[in-house]
C-alpha positions as CSV (number, residue, x, y, z in Angstrom):
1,X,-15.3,19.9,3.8
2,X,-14.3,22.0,0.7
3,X,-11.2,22.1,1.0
4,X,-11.0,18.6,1.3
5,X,-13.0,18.2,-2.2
6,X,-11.0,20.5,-3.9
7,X,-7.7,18.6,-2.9
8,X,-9.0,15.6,-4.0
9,X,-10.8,16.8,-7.3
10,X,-9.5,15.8,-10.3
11,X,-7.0,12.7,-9.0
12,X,-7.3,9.7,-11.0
13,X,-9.2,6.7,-9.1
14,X,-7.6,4.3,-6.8
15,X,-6.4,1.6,-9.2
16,X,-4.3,4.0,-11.7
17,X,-1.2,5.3,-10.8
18,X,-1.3,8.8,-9.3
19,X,2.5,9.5,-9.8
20,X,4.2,12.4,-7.5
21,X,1.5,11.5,-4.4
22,X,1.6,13.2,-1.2
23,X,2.1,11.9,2.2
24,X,-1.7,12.3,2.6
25,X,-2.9,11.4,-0.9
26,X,-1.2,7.9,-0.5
27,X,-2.7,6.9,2.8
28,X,-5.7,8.4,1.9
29,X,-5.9,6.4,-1.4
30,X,-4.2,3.3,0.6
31,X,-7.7,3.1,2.6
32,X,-9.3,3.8,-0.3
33,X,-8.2,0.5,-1.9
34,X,-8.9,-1.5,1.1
35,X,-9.2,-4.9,-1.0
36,X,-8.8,-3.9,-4.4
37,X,-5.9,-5.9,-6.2
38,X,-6.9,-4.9,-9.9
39,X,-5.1,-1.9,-11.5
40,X,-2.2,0.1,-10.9
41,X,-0.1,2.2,-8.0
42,X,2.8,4.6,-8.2
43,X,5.7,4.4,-6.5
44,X,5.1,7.0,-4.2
45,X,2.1,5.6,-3.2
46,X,3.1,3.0,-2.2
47,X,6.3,3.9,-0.6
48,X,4.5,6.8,2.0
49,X,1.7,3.8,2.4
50,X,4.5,1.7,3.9
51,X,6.2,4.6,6.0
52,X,2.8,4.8,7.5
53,X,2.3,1.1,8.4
54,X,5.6,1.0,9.6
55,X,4.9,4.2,12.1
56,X,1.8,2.7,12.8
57,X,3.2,-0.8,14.0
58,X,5.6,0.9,15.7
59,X,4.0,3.3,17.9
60,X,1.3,0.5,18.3
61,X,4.5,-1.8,20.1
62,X,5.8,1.0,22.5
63,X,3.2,0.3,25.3
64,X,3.7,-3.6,24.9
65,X,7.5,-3.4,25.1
66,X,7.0,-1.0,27.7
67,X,5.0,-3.7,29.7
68,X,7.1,-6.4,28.8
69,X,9.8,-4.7,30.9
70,X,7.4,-4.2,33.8
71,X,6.4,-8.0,34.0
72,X,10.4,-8.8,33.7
73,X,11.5,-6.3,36.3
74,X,8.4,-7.4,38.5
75,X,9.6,-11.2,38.3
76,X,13.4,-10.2,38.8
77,X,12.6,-8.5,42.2
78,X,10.3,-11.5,43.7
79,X,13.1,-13.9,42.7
80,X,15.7,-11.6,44.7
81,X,12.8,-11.6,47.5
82,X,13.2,-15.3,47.6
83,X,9.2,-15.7,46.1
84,X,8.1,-17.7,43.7
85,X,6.0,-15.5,41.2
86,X,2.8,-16.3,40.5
87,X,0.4,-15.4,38.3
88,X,-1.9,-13.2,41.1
89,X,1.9,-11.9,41.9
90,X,2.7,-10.4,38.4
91,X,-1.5,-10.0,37.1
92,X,-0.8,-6.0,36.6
93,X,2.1,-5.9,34.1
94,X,1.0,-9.9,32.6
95,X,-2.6,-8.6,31.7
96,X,-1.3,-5.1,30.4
97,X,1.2,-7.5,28.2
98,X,-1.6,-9.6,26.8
99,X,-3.8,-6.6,26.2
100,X,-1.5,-4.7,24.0
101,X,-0.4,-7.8,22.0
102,X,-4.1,-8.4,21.3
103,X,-4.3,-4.4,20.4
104,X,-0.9,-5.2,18.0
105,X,-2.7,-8.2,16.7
106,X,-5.6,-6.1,15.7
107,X,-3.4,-3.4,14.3
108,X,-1.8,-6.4,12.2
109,X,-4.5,-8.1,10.9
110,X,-6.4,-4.0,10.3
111,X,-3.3,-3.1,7.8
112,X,-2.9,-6.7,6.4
113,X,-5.1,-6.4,3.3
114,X,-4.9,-3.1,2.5
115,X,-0.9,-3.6,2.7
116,X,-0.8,-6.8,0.1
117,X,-3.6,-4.8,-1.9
118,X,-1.2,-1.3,-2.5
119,X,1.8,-3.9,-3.0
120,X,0.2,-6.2,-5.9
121,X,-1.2,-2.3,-7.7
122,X,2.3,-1.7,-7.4
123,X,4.1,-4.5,-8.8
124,X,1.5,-4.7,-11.6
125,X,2.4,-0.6,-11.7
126,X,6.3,-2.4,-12.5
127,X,4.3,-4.6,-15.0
128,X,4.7,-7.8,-12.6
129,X,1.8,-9.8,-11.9
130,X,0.7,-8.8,-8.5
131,X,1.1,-12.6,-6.9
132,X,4.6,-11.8,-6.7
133,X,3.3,-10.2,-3.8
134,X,2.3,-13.5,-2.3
135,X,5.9,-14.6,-2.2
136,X,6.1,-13.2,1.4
137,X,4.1,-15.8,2.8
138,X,7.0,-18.1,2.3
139,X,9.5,-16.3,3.7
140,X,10.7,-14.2,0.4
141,X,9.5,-10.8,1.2
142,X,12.3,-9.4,-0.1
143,X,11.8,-9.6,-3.7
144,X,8.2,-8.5,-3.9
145,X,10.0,-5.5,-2.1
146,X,12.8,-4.5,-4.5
147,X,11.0,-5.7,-7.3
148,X,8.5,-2.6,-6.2
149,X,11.6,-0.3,-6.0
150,X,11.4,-0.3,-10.0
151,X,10.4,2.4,-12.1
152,X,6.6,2.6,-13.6
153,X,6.8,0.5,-17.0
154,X,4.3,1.8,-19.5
155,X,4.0,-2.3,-20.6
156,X,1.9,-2.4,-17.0
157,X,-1.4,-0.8,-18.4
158,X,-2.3,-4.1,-19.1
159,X,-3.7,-4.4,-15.6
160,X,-6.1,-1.6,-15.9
161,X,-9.2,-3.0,-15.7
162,X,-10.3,0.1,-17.9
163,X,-8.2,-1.0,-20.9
164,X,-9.4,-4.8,-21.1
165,X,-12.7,-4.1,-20.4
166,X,-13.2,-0.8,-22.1
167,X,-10.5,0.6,-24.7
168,X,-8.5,-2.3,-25.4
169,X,-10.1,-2.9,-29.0
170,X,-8.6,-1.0,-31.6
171,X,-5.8,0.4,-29.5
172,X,-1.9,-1.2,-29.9
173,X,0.0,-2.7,-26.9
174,X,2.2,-1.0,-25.7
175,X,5.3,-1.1,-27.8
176,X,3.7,-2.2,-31.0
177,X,4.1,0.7,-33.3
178,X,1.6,2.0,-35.9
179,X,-1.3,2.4,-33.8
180,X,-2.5,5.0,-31.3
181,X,-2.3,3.6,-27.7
182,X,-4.9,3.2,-25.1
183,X,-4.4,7.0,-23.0
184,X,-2.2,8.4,-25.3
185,X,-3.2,12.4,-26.6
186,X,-2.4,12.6,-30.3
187,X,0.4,15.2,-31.4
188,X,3.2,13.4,-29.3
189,X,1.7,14.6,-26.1
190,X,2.1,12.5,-22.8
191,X,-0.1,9.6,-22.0
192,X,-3.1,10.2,-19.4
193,X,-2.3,10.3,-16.0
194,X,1.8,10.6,-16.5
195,X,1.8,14.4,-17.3
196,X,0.4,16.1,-14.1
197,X,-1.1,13.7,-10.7
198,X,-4.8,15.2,-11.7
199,X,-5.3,12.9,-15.2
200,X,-6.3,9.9,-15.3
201,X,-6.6,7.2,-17.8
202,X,-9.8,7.2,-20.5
203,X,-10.1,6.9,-24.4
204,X,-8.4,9.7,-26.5
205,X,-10.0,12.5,-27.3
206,X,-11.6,13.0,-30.3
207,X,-10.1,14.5,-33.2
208,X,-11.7,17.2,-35.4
């Protein structure tokens, strides 16, 4: 139990970007954001998020292939038998079939939300609007993909629900010189939450 507070201590919340994030980190945080679709994701959160999904589904459609087979080979040797197969005749490897689609179904629908949630942080992380994400549904899956494949763009702290409901008055967009930027440290330093995975995003500190 300590241990797993001391791993954990210090990480910015789910919603900014926690840039260099472990295998563990990102699942962790993946679950974490269940349904939230405000704010931000790294790329490597999102990336080991989708190497688990994609372990996941798979070992999830070993048994069903497995008893796909059985049902095939099963039907294969009545017909060589001369039988018709029914459906008392092939009931074993039929009713394992169904049962692990519905288990695959389950799995599906389980990862669906928290999948489109990590991929709209993401593509606002890119400084996209996260509906890009949405573009799967019709059969374009493909560009919400690569367009997640681009680098963090400082431009996408417009998302943070922090900076338009907190710290956004007074502070420059990003870009617009003159002004000191929401999460930047003064003295050229790096913005919150970009220097080391452990700061998050708040108001600069005050000067004295």
């Amino acid at each position: 139990m300590t241990s797993t507070t001391t791993s954990t201590a210090g990480l910015p919340p789910v919603g900014q970007p926690l840039h260099g994030a472990s295998f563990g980190q990102a699942i962790k945080r993946f679950f974490q954001g269940y349904v939230q679709f405000s704010g931000r994701a790294s790329r490597s959160e999102f990336w080991w998020a989708m190497l688990f999904t994609g372990l996941v589904s798979l070992v999830a459609q070993i048994p069903f292939w497995i008893a796909y087979v059985q049902l095939i080979v099963r039907t294969i040797e009545l017909q060589e038998r001369g039988v018709t197969a029914s459906a008392d005749q092939v009931a074993g490897p039929l009713g394992a079939m169904l049962g692990w689609l519905a288990l695959l179904l389950v799995v599906g629908l389980a990862l669906l939300l928290p999948t489109y949630a990590a991929m709209w942080r993401r593509l606002q992380d890119a400084n996209f609007h996260g509906a890009f994400a949405l573009l799967s549904i019709v059969g374009f899956g493909i560009v919400p993909l690569i367009m997640c494949i681009l680098p963090s763009n400082p431009a996408g702290v417009q998302y943070d629900p922090a900076y338009r409901a907190m710290y956004g008055q007074g502070y420059a967009q990003p870009g617009q010189p003159g002004q000191q930027l929401y999460g930047q440290e003064p003295y050229g330093q790096e913005p919150y939450g970009h220097q080391q995975p452990g700061r998050g995003y708040g108001p600069p500190p005050a000067q004295g």
